[in-house]
N, CA, C and O of each residue as an XYZ file, in Angstrom:
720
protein
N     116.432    121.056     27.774
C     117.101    121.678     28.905
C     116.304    121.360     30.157
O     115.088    121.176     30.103
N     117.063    121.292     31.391
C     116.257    120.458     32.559
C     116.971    121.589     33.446
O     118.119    122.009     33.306
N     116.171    121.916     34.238
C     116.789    122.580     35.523
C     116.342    121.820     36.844
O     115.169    121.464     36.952
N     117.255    121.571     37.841
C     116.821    121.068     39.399
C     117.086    120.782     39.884
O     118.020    119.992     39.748
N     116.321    121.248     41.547
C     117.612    121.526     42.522
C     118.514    120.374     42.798
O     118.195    119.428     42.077
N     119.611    120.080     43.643
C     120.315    118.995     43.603
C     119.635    118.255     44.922
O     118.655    118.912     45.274
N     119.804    117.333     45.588
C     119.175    116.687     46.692
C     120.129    117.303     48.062
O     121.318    117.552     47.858
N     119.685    117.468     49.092
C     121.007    117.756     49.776
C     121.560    116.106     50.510
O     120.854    115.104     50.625
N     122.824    116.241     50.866
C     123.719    115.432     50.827
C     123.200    114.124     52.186
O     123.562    112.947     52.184
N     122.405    114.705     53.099
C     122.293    114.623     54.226
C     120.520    113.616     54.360
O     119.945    113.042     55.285
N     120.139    113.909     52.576
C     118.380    113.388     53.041
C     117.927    112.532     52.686
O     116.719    112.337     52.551
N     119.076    111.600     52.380
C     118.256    110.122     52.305
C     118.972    109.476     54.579
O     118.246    108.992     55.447
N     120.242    109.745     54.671
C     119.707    109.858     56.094
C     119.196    110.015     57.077
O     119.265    109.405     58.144
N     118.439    111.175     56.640
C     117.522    111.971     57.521
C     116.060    111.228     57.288
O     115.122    111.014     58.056
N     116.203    111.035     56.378
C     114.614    110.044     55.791
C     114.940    108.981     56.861
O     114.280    109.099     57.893
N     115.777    108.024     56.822
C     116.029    106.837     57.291
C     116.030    106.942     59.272
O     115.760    106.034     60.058
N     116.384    108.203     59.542
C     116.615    108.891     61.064
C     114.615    108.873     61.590
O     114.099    108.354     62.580
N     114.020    109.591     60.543
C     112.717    109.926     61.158
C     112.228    108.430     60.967
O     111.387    108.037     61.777
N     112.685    107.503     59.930
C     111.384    106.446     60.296
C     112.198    105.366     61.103
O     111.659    104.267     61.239
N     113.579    105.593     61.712
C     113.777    105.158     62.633
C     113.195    106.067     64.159
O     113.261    105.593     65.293
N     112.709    107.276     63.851
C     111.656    107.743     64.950
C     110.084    107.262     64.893
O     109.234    107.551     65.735
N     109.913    106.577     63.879
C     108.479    106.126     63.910
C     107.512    107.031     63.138
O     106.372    107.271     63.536
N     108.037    107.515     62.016
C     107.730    108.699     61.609
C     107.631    108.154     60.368
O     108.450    107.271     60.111
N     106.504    108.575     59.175
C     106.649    108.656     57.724
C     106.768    109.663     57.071
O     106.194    110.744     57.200
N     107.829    109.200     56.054
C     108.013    110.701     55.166
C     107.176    110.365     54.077
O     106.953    109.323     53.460
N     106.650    111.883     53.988
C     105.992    112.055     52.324
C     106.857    113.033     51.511
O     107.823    113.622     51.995
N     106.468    113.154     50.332
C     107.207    114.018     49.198
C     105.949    114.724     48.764
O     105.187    114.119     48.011
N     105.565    116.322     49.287
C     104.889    116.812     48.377
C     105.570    118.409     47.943
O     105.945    119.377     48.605
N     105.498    118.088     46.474
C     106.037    119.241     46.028
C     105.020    119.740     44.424
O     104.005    119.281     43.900
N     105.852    120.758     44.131
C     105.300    121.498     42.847
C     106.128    121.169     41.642
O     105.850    121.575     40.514
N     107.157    120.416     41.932
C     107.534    119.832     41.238
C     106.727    118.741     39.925
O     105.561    118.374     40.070
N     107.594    118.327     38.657
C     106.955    117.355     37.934
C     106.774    115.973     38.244
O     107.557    115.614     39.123
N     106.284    115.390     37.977
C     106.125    114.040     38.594
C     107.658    112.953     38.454
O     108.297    112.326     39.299
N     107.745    113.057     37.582
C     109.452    112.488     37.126
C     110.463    112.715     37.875
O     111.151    111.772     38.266
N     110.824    114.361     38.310
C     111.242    114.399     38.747
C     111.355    114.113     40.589
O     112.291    113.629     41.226
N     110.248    114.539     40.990
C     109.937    113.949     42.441
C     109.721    112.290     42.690
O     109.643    111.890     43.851
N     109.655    111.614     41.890
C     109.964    110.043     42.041
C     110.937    109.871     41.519
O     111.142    108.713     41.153
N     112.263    111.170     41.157
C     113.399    110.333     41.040
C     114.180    110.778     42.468
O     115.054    110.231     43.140
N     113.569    111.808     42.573
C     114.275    112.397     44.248
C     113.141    111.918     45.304
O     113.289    112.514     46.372
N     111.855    110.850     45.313
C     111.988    109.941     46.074
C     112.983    108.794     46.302
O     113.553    108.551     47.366
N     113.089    108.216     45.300
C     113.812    107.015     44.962
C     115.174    107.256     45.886
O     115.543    106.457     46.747
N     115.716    108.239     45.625
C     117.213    108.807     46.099
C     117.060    109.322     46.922
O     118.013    110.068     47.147
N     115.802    109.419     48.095
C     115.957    109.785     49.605
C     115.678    108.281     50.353
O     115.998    108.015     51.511
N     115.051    107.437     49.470
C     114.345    106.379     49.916
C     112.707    106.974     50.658
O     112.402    107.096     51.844
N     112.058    107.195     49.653
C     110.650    107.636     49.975
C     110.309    106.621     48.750
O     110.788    106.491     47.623
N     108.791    105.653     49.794
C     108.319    104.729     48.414
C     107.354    105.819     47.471
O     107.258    107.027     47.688
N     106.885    105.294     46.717
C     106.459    105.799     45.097
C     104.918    106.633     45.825
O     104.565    107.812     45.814
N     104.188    105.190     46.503
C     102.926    105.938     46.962
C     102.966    107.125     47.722
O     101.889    107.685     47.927
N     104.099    107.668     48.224
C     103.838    108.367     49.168
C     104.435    110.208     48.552
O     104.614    111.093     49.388
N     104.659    110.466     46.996
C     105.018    111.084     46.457
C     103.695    111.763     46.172
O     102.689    111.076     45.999
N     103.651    113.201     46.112
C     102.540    113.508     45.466
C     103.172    114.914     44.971
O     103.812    115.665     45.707
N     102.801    115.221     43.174
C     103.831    116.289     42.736
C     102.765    117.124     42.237
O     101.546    116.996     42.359
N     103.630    118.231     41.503
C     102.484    119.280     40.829
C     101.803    119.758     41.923
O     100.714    119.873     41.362
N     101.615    120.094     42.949
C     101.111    120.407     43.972
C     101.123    121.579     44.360
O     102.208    121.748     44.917
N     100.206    122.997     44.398
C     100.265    124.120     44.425
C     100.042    123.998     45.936
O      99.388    123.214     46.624
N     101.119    125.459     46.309
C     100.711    125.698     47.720
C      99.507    125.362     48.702
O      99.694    124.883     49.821
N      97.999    125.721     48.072
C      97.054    125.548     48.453
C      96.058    124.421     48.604
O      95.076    124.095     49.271
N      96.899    123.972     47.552
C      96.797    122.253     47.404
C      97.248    121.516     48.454
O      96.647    120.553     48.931
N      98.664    122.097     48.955
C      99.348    121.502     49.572
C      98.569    121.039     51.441
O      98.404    119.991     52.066
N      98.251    122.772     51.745
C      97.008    122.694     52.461
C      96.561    121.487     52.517
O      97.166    120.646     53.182
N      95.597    121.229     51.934
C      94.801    120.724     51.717
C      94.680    118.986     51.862
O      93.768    118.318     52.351
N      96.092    118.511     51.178
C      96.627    117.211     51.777
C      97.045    117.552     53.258
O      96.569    116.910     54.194
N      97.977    118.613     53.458
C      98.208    118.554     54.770
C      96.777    117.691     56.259
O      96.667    116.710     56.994
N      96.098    118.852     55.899
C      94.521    118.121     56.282
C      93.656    116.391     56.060
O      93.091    115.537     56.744
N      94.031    116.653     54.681
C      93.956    114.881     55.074
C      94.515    113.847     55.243
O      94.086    112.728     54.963
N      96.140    114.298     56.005
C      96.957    113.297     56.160
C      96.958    113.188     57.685
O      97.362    112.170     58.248
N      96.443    114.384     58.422
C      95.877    114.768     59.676
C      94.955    113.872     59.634
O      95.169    112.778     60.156
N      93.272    114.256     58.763
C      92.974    112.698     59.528
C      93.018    111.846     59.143
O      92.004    111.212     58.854
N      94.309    111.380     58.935
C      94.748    110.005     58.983
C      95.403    109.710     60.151
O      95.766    108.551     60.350
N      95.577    110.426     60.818
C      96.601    110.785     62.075
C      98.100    110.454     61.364
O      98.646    109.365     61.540
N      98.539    111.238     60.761
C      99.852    111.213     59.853
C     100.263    112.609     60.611
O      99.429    113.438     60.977
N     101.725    112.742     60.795
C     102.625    113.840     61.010
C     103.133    114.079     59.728
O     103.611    113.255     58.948
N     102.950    115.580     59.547
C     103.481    115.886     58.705
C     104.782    117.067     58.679
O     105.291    117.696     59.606
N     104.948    117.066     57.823
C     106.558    118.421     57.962
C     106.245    118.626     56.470
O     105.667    117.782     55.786
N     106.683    119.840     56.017
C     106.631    120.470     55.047
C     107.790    121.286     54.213
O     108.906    121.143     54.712
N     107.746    122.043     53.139
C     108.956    122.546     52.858
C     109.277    124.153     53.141
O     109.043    124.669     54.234
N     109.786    124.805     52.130
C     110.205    125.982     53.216
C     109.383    127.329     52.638
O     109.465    128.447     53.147
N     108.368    126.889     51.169
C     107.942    128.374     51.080
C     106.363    127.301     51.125
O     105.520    127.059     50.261
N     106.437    127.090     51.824
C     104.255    127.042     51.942
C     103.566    127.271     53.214
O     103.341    126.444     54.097
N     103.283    128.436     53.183
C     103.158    129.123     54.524
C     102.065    128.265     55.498
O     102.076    127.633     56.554
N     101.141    128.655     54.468
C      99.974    127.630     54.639
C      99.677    126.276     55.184
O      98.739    125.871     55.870
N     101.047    125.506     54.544
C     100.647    124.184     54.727
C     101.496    123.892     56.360
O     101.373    122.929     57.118
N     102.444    125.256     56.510
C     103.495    124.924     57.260
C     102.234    125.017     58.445
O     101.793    124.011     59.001
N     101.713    126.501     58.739
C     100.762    126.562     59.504
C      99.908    125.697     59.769
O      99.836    125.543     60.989
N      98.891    124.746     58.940
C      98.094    123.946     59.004
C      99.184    122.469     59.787
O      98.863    122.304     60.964
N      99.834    121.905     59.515
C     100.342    121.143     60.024
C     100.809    120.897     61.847
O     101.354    121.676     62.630
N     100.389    119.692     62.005
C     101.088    119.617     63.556
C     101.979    119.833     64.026
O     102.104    120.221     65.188
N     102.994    119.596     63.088
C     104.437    120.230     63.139
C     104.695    120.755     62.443
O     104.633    120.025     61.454
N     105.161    122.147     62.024
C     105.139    123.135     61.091
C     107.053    122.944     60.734
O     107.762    123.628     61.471
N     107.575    122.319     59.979
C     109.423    123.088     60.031
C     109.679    123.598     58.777
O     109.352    123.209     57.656
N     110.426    124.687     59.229
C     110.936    125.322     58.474
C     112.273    125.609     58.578
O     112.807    126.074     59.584
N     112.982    125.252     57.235
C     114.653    126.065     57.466
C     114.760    127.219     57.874
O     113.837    128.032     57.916
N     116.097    127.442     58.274
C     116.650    128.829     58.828
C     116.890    129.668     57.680
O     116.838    130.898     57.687
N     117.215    128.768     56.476
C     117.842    129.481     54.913
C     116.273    129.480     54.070
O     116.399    129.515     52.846
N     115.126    129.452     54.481
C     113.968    129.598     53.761
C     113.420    131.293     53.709
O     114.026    132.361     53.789
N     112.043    130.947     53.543
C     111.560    132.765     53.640
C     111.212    133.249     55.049
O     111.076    132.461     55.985
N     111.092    134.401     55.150
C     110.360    134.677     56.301
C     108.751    134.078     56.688
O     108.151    133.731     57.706
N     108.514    134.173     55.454
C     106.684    133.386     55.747
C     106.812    131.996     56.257
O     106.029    131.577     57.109
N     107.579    131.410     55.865
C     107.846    130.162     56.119
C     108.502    130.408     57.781
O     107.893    129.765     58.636
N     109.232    130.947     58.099
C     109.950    130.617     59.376
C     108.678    131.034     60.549
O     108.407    130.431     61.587
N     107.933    132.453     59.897
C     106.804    132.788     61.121
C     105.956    131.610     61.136
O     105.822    131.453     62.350
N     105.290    130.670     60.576
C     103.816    129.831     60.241
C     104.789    128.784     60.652
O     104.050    127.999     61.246
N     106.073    128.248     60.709
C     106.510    127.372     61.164
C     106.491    127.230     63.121
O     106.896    128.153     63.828
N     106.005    126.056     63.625
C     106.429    125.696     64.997
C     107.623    125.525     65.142
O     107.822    125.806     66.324
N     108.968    125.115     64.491
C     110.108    124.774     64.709
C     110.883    125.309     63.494
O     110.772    124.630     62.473
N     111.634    126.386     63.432
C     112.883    126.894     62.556
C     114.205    126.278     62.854
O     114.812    126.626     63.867
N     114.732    125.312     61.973
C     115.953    125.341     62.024
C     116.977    125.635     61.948
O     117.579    124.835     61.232
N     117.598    126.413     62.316
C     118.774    127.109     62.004
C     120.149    126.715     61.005
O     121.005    127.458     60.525
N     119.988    125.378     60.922
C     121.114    125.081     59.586
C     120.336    124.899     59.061
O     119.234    125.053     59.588
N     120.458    124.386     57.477
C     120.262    124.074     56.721
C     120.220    122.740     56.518
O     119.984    122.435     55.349
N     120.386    121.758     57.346
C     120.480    120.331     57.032
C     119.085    119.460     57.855
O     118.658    119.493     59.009
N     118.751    118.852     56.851
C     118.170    117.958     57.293
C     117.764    117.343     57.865
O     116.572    117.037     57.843
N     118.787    116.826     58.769
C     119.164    115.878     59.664
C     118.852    116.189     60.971
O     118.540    115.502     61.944
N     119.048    117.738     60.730
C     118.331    118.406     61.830
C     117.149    118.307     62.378
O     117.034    118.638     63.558
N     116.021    117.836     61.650
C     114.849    117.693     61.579
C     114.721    116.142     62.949
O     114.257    116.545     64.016
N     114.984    114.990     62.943
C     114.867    114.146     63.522
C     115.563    114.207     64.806
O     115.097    113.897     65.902
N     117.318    114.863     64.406
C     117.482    115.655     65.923
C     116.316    116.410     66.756
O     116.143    116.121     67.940
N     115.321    117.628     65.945
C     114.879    118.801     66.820
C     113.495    117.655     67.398
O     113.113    118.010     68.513
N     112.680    116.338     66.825
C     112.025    115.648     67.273
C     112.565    114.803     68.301
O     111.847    114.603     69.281
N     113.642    114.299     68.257
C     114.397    113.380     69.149
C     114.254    114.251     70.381
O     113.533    113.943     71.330
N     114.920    115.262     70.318
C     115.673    116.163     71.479
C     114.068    116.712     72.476
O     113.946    117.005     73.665
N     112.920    116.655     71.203
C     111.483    117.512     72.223
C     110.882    116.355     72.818
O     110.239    116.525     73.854
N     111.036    114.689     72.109
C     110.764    113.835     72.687
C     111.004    113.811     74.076
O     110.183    113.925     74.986
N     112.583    113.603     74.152
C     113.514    113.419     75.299
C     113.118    114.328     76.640
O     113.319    114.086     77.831
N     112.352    115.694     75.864
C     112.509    117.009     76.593
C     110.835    116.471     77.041
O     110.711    116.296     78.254
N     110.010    116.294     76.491
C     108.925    115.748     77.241
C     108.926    114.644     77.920
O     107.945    114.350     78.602
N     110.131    113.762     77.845
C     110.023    112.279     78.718
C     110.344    112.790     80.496
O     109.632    112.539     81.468
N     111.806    113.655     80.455
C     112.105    114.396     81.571
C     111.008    115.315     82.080
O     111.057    115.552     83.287
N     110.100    115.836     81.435
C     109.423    116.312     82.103
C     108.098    115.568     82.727
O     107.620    115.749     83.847
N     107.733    114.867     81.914
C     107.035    114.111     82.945
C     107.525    113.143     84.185
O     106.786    112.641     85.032
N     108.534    113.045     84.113
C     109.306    112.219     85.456
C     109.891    113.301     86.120
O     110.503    112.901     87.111
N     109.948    114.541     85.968
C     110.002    115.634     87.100
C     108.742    115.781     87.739
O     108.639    115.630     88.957
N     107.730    116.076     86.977
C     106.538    116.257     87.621
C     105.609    114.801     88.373
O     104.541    114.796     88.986
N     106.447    113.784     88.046
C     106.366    112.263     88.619
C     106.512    112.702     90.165
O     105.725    112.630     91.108
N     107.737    113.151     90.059
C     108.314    112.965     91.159
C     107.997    113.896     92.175
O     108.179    113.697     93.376
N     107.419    115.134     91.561
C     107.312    116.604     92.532
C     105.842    115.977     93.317
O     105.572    115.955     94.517
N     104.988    115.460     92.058
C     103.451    115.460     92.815
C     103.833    113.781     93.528
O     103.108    113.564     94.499
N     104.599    112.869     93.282
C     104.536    111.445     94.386
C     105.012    112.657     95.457
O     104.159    112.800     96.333
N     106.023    113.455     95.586
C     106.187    113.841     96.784
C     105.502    114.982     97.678
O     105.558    114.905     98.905
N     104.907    115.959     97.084
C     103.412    115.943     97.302
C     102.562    115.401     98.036
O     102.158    115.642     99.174
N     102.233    114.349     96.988
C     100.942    113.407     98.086
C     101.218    112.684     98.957
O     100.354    112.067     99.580
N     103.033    112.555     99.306
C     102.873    111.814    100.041
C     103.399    112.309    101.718
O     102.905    111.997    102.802
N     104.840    113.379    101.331
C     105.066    113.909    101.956
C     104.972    115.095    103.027
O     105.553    115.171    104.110
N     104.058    116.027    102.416
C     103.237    117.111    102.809
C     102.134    116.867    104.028
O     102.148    117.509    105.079
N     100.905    115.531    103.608
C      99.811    114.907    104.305
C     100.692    114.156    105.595
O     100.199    113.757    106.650
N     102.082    114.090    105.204
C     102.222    112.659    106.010
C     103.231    114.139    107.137
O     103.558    113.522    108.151
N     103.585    115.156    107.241
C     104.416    116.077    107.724
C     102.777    116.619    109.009
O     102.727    116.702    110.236
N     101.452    116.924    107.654
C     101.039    118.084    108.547
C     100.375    116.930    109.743
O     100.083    117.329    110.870
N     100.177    115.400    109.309
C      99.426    114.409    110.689
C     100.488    114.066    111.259
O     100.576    112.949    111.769
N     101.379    114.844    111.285
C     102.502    114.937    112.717
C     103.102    113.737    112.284
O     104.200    113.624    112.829
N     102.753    112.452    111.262
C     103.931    111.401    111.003
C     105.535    111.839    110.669
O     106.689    111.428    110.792
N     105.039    112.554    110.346
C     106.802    112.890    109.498
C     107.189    114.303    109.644
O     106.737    115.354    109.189
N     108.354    113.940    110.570
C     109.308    115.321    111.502
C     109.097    116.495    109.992
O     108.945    115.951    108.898
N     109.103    117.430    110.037
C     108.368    118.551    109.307
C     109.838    118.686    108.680
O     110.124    118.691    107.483
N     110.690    118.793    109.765
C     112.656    118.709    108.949
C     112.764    117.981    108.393
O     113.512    118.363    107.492
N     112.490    116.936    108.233
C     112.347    115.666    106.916
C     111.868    115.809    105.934
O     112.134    115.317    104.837
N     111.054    116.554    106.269
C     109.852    116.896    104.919
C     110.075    117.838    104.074
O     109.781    117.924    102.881
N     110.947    118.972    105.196
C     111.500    120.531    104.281
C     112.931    119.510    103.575
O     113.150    119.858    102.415
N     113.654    118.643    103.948
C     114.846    118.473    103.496
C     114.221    117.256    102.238
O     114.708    117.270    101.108
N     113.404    116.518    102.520
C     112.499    116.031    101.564
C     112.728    117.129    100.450
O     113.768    117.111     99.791
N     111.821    118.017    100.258
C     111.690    118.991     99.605
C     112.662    119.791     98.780
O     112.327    119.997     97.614
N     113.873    120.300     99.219
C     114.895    120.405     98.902
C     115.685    119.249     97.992
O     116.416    119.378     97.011
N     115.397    118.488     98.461
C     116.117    117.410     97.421
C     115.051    117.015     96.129
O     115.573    116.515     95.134
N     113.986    117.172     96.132
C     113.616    117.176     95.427
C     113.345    118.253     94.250
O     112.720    117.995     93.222
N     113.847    119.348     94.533
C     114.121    120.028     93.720
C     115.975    120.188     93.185
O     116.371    121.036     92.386
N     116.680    119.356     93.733
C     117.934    118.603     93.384
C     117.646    117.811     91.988
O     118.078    117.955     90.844
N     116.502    116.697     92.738
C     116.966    115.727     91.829
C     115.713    116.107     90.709
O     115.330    115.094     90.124
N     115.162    117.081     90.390
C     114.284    117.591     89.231
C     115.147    118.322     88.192
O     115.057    118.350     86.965
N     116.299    119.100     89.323
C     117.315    120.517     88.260
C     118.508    119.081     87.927
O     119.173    119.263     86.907
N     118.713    118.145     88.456
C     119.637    117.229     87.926
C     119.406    116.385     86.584
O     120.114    116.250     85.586
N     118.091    115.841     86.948
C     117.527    115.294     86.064
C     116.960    115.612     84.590
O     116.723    114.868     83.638
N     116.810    117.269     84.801
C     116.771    118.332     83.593
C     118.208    118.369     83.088
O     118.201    118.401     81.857
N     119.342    118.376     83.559
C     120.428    118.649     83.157
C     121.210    117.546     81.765
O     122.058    117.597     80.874
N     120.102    116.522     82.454
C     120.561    115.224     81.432
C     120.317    115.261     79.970
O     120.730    114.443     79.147
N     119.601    116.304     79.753
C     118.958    116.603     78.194
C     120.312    117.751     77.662
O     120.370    118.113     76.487
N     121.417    118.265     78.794
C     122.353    118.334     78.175
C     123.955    117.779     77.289
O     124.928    118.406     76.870
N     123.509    116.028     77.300
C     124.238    115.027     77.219
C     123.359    114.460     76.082
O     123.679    113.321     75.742
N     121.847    115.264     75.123
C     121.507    114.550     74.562
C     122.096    114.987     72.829
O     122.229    116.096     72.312
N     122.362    113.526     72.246
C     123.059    113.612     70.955
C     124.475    113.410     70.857
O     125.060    113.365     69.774
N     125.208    113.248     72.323
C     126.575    113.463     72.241
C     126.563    111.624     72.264
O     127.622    110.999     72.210
């Protein structure tokens, strides 16, 4: 008699989504070895990168040395521990509570796929922000110095200003067009 869980429908895509983000997936579970290199195989995770039988605390513990490897890791939904220890902690929305607190990022469905979305979308969300703050401090250094040595009519500089907080709340807005 064999019991186990089924794969969800969504995670050999989602595998294929993160290492089209530049990302490697690992497989560590508490699972038997058989079985986690047959649900590598069927997410597309290679063989080396499986590691089974793996108690929570264990899990830890690789977490840490895949860190220094400078490896990102993600984890599953009841290892509180490992979720915490990790750079990126995720946890499902359908997991435990221990898991959702020690997690940096809870997902709210249940899918997978979600996972390379919620990286895509914080990417995106840090690219805009550094080209807001591009733009606030070029105008800054350039506009402010150049207003108070009387170069630049001070109304230029306030309407300067104003638009630049235009094109910062515009330019934030664009992360609402992201995924569509």
């Amino acid at each position: 008699l064999s019991v186990a869980d089924t794969v969800r429908p969504d995670a050999q895509r989602s595998v294929g989504e993160l290492r089209d983000l530049g990302l490697t997936a690992y497989l560590l579970t508490g699972d038997q070895e058989s079985t986690a290199r047959a649900v590598a195989r069927e997410v597309g995770i290679p063989a080396e990168r499986v590691v089974a039988e793996v108690r929570p605390e264990d899990k830890h513990a690789m977490v840490e040395r895949l860190q220094r490897q400078g490896r990102m890791v993600g984890d599953g939904v009841n290892d509180a521990a490992a979720l915490a220890q990790a750079d990126l902690g995720i946890a499902m929305g359908s997991g435990t509570d221990v898991a959702a607190a020690s997690a940096d990022l809870v997902l709210m469905r249940s899918e997978v796929g979600a996972i390379a979305q919620g990286i895509g979308l914080s990417r995106a969300t840090l690219r805009i922000i550094k080209q807001n703050l591009a733009w606030a401090f070029g105008y800054n250094t350039a506009a402010i110095p150049l207003a108070m040595a009387g170069l630049l009519n001070p109304m230029i500089a306030g309407g300067a200003m104003a638009l630049s907080s235009v094109l910062v709340v515009t330019n934030s807005l664009r992360l609402r067009r992201y995924g569509r």
